[in-house]
C-alpha atoms as a printed R data frame, in Angstrom:
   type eleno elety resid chain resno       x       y       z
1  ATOM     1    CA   UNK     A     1   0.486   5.787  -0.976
2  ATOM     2    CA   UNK     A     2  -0.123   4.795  -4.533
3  ATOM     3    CA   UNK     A     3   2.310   6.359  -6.346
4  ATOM     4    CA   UNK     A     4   4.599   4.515  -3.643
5  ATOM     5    CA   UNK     A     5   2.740   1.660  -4.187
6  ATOM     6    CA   UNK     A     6   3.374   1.624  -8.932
7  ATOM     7    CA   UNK     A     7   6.987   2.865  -7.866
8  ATOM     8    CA   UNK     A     8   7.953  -0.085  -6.362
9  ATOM     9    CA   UNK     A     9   6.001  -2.445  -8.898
10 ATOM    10    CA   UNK     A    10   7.754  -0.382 -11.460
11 ATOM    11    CA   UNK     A    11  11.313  -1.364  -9.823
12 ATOM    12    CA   UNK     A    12  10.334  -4.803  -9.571
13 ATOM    13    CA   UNK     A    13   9.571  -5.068 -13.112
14 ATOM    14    CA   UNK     A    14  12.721  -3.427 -13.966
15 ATOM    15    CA   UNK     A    15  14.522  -5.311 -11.811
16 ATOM    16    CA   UNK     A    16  13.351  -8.498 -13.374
17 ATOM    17    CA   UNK     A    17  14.258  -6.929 -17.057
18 ATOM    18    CA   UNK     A    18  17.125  -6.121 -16.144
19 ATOM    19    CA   UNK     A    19  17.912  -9.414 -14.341
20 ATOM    20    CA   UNK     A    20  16.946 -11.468 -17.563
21 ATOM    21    CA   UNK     A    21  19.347  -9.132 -19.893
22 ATOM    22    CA   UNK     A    22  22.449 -10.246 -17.937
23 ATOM    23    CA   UNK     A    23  21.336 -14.112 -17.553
24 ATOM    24    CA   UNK     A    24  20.392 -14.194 -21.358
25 ATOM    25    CA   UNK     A    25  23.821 -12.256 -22.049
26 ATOM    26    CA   UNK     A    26  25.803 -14.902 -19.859
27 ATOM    27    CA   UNK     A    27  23.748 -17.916 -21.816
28 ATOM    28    CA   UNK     A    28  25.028 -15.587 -25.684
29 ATOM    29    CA   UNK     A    29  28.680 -15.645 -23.907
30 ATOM    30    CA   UNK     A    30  28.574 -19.405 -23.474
31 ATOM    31    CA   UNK     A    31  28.421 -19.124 -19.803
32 ATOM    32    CA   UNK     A    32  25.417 -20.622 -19.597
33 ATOM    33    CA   UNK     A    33  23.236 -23.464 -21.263
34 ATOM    34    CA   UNK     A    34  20.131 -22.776 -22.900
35 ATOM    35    CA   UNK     A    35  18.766 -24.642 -19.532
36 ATOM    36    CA   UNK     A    36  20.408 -22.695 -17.052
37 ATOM    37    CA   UNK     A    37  19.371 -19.621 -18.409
38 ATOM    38    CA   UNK     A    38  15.589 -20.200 -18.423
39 ATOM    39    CA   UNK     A    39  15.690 -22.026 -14.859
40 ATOM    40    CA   UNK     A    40  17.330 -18.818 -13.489
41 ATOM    41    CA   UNK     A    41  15.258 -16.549 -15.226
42 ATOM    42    CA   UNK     A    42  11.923 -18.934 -13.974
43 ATOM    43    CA   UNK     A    43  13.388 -19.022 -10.721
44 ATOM    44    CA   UNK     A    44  13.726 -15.175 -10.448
45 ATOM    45    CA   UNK     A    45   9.734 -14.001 -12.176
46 ATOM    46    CA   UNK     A    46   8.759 -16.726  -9.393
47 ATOM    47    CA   UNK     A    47  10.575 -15.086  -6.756
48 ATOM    48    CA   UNK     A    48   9.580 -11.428  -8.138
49 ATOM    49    CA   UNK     A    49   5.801 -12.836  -8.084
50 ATOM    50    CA   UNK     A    50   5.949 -13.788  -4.311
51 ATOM    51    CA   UNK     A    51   7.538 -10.635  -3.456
52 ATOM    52    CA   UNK     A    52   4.931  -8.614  -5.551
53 ATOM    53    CA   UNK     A    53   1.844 -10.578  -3.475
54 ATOM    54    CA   UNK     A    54   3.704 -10.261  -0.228
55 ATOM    55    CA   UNK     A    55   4.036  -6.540  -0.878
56 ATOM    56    CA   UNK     A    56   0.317  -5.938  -2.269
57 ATOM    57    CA   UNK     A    57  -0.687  -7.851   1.183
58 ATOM    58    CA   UNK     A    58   0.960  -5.866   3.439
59 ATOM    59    CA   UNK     A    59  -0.045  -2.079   1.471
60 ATOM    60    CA   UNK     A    60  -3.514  -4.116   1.793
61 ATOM    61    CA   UNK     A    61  -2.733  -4.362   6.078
62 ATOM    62    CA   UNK     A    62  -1.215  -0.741   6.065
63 ATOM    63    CA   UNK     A    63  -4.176   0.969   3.973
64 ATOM    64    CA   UNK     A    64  -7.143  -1.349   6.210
65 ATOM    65    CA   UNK     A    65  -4.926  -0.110   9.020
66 ATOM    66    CA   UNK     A    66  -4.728   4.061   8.415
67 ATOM    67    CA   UNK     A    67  -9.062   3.438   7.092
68 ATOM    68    CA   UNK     A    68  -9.703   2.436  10.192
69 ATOM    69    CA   UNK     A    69  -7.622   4.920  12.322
70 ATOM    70    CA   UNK     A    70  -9.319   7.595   9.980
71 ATOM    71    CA   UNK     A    71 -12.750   5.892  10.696
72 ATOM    72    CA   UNK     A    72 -12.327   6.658  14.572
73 ATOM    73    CA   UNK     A    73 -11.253  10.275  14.452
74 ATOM    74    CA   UNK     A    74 -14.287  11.103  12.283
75 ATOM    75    CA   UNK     A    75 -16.510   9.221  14.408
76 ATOM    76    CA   UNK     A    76 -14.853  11.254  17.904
77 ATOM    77    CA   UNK     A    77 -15.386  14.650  15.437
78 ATOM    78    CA   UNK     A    78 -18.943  13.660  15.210
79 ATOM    79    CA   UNK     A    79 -19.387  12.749  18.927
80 ATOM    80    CA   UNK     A    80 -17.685  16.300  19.817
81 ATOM    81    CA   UNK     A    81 -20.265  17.821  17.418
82 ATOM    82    CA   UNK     A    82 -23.109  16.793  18.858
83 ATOM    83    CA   UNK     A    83 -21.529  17.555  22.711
84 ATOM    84    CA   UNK     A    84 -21.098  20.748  21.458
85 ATOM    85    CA   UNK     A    85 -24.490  21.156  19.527
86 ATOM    86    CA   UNK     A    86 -26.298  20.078  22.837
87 ATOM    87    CA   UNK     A    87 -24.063  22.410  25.011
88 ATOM    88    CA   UNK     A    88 -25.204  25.231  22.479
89 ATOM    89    CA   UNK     A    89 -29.283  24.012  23.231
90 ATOM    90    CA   UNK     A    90 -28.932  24.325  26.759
91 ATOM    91    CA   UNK     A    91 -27.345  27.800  26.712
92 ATOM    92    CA   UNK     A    92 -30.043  28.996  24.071
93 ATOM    93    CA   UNK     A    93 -32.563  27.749  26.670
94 ATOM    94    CA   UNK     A    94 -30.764  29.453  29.394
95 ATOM    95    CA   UNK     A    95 -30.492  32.505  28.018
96 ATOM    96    CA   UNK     A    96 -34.224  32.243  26.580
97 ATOM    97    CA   UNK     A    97 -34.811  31.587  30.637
98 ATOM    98    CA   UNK     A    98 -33.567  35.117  31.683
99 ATOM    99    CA   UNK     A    99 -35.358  36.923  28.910
């Protein structure tokens, strides 16, 4: 899940590099002010920030969500334990009984 998790940062941050080379390439061509450039380039990081917190939110939901599912198996291993710790105390008594 992390490795998933700096992946995808990873592509964001390349896609923002790589999104900046071709606006700043386009503003060298004359295609676009000095301006335009830097409001696209603003306009994108913001946009790339947002998407990085709405991410990080939601790995934040999934992880809280598999903790918790993980949280009640142990807790129905334990309960089985001790059923099965008792079960073994009775027989021992049992089978101290027919002795």
């Amino acid at each position: 899940m992390k490795k998933f998790f700096f992946v995808t940062l990873g592509l964001l941050s390349e896609a923002g590099d790589s999104f900046s080379e071709k606006i700043n390439k386009l503003k060298e061509e004359g295609k676009l002010s000095a301006e335009e450039a830097k409001k696209y380039i603003d306009e994108f990081k913001k946009y790339q920030q947002e998407l990085k917190v709405k991410f990080e939110q939601q790995l934040e939901r999934t992880l809280e969500k598999v903790k918790t599912v993980k949280n009640e198996e142990i807790e129905a291993v334990k309960k089985r334990i001790e059923d099965l710790e008792k079960e073994i105390e009775k027989l021992k008594k049992e089978s101290q009984k027919k002795k």
